[in-house]
C-alpha positions as CSV (number, residue, x, y, z in Angstrom):
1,X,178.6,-140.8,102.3
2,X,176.1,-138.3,100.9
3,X,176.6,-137.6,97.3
4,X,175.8,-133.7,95.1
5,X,175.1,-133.9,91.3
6,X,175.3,-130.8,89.6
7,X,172.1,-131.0,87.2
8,X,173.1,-128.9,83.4
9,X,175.3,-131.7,81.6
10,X,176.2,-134.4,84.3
11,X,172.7,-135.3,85.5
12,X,171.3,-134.5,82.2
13,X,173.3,-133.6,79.0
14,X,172.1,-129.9,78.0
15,X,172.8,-126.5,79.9
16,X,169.2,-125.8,80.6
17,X,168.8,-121.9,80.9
18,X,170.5,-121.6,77.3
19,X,167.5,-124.1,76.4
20,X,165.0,-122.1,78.1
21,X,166.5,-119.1,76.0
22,X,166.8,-121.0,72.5
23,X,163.1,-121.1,73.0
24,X,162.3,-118.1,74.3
25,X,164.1,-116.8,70.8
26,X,162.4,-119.6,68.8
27,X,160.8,-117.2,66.1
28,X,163.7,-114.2,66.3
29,X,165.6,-113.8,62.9
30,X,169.2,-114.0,64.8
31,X,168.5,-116.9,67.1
32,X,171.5,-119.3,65.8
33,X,173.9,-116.0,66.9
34,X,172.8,-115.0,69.7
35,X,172.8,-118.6,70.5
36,X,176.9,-118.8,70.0
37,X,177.2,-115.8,72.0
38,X,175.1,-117.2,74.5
39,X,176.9,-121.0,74.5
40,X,180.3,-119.3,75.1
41,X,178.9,-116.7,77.5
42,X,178.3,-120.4,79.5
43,X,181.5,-122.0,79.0
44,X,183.3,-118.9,80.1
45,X,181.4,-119.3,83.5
46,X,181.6,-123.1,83.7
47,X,185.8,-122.6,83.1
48,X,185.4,-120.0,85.8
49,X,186.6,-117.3,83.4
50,X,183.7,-115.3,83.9
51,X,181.8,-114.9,87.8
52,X,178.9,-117.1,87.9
53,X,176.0,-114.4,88.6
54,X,177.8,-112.3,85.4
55,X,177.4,-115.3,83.2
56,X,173.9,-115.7,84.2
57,X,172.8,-112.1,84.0
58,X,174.2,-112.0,80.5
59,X,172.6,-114.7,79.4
60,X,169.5,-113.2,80.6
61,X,170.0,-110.1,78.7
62,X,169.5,-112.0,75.4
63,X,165.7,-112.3,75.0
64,X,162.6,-111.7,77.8
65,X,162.0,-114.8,79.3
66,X,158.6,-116.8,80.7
67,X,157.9,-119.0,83.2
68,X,155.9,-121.0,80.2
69,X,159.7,-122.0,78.8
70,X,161.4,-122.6,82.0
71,X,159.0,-125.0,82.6
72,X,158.9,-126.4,78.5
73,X,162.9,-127.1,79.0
74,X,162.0,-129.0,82.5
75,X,159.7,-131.4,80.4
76,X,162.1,-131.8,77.9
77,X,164.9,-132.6,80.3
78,X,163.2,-136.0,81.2
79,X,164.2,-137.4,77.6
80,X,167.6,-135.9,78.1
81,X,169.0,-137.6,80.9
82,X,172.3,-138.9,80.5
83,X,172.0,-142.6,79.9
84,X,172.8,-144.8,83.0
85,X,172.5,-141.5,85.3
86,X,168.9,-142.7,86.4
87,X,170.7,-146.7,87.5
88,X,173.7,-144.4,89.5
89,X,170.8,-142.9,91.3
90,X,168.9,-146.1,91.9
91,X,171.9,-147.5,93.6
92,X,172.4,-144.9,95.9
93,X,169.4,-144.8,97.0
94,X,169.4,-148.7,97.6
95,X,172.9,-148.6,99.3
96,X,171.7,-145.8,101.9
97,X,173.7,-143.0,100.6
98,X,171.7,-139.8,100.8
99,X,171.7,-138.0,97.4
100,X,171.2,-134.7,96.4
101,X,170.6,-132.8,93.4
102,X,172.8,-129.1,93.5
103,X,172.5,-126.5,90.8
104,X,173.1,-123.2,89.7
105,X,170.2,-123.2,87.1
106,X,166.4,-123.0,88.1
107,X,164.2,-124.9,89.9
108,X,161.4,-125.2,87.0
109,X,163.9,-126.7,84.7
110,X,165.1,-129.2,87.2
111,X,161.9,-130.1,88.8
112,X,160.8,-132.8,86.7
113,X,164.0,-134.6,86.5
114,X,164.5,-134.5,90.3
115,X,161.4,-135.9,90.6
116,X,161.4,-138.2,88.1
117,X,165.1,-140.0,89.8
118,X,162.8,-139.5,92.8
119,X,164.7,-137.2,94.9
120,X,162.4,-135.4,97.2
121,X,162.4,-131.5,97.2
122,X,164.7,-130.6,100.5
123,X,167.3,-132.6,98.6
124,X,167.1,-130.3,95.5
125,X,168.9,-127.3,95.6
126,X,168.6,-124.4,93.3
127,X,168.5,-121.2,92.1
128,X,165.2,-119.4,91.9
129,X,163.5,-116.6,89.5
130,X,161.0,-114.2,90.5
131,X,158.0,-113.9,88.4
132,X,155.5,-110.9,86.8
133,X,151.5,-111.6,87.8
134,X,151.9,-112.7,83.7
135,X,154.7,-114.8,84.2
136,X,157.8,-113.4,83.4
137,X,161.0,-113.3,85.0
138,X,161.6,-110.0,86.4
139,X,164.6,-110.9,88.7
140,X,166.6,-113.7,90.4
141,X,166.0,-114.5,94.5
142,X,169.6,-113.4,95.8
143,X,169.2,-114.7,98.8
144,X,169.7,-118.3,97.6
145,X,172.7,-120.1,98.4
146,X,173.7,-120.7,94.8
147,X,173.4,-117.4,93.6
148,X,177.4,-116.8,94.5
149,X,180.7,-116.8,93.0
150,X,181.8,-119.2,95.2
151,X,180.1,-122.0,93.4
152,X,178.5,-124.4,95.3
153,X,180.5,-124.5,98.4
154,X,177.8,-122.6,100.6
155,X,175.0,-124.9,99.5
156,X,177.1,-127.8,101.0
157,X,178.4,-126.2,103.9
158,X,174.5,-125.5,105.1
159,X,174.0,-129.6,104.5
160,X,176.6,-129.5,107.4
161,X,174.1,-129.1,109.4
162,X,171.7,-132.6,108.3
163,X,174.8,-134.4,107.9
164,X,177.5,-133.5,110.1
165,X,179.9,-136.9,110.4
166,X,179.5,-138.2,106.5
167,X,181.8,-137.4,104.1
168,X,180.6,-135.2,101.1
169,X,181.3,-136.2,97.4
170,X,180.9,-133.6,94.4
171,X,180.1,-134.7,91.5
172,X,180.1,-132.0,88.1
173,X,181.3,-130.8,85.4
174,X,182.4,-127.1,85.9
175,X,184.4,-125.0,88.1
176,X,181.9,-124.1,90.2
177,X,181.5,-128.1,91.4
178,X,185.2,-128.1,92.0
179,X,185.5,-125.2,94.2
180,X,183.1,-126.9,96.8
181,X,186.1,-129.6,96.9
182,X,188.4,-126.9,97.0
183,X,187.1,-124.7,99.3
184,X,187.0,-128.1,101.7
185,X,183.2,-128.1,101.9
186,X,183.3,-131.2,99.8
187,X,185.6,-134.0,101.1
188,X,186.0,-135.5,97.3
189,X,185.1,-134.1,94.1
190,X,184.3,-135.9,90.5
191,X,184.9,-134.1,87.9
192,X,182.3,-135.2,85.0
193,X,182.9,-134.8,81.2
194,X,181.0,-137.6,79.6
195,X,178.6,-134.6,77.5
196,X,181.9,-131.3,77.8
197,X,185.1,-131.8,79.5
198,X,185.9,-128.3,80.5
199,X,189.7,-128.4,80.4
200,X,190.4,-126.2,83.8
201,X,188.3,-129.0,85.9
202,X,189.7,-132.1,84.4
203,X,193.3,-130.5,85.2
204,X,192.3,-129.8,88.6
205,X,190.0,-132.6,90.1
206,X,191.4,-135.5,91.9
207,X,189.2,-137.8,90.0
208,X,187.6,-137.6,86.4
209,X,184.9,-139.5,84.6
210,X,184.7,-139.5,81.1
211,X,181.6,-141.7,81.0
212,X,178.9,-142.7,83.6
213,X,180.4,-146.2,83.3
214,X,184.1,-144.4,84.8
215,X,181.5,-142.4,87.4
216,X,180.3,-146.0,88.4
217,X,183.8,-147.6,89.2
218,X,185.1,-144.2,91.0
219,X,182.1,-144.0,93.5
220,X,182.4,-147.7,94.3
221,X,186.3,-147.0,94.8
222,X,185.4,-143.6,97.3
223,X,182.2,-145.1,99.0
């Protein structure tokens, strides 16, 4: 069995570009605002209300942002991780069961985490920003994978290819986890709302963890 995390609230419990973004806007007079415009600019996507790239775009729009506080929020993921998430990944690892970490956000912000729960780079899949000679994003690479509205079926489908007898399992909080299940590119899908239970997954996923503890008996059930 090989096993995707999403990363933003099931691997750790914040969405990490809006973190990046609160800091970029860290000194700006209508940060607490544009903050709630930008928090349900991300629960519209997550719901799948709103098409991934356009929820990310948005969000983008609010402030300029560095490399210098994507890579602030990936340091301060490490003391976010949800607690128990780093003993799920030890035993996976111990039992044989290839894991991967599978995202929408960006590769500085997930970085540290991924390497911290000690999963090696070709096993971390994610978005990527391009940068200014002065560090600032000027643009997303669209060539990734996960820069799609189809969620994170195509990221699984080219794992096909490493893995092509094991059964997949999905593991996330938003509608862009479940439609790798749904699209058949994932075998089994988890929906996870121990930090947000976005309504439209938890009526749709076959299976549903509240807490890390309900994630533990459901993989020992599907493995």
């Amino acid at each position: 069995m090989v096993v995707f995390f999403d990363f933003d609230s099931t691997v750790v419990s914040k969405e990490t570009l809006d973190d990046a973004i609160e800091r970029a806007l860290h000194a700006h007079p209508e940060r607490e605002r544009i903050m709630r415009d930008i928090e349900k600019i991300t629960n519209l996507g997550m719901e799948g209300k709103l098409d991934f790239t356009e929820s990310v775009r948005r969000r983008l729009g609010a402030v300029p942002l560095a490399k210098a506080h994507l890579e602030e929020t990936g340091l301060a993921m490490k003391g976010a991780l949800t607690p128990g998430i780093e003993d799920v990944f030890d035993w996976l690892r111990e039992s044989e069961h290839p894991t991967y970490i599978v995202s929408g956000g960006f590769d500085e912000c997930i970085a540290p985490v991924a390497e911290y729960l000690n999963i090696p780079e070709d096993r971390r899949l994610s978005n990527r920003f391009k940068f200014s000679t002065d560090g600032l994003v000027t643009g997303i690479d669209e060539s990734s994978l996960l820069w799609t509205s189809e969620g994170k079926a195509p990221a699984l489908r080219a794992m096909r290819t490493r893995h092509p007898e094991a059964p997949f399992i999905m593991i996330g909080d938003g509608m862009n986890d479940y439609r790798a299940f749904e699209s058949g590119a994932a075998d089994h899908f988890i929906g996870f709302g121990e930090h947000i239970v976005r309504q439209p997954v938890k009526e749709k996923a076959p299976h549903f963890a509240h807490s890390v503890q309900e994630l533990w008996t459901l993989l020992r059930t599907l493995l």
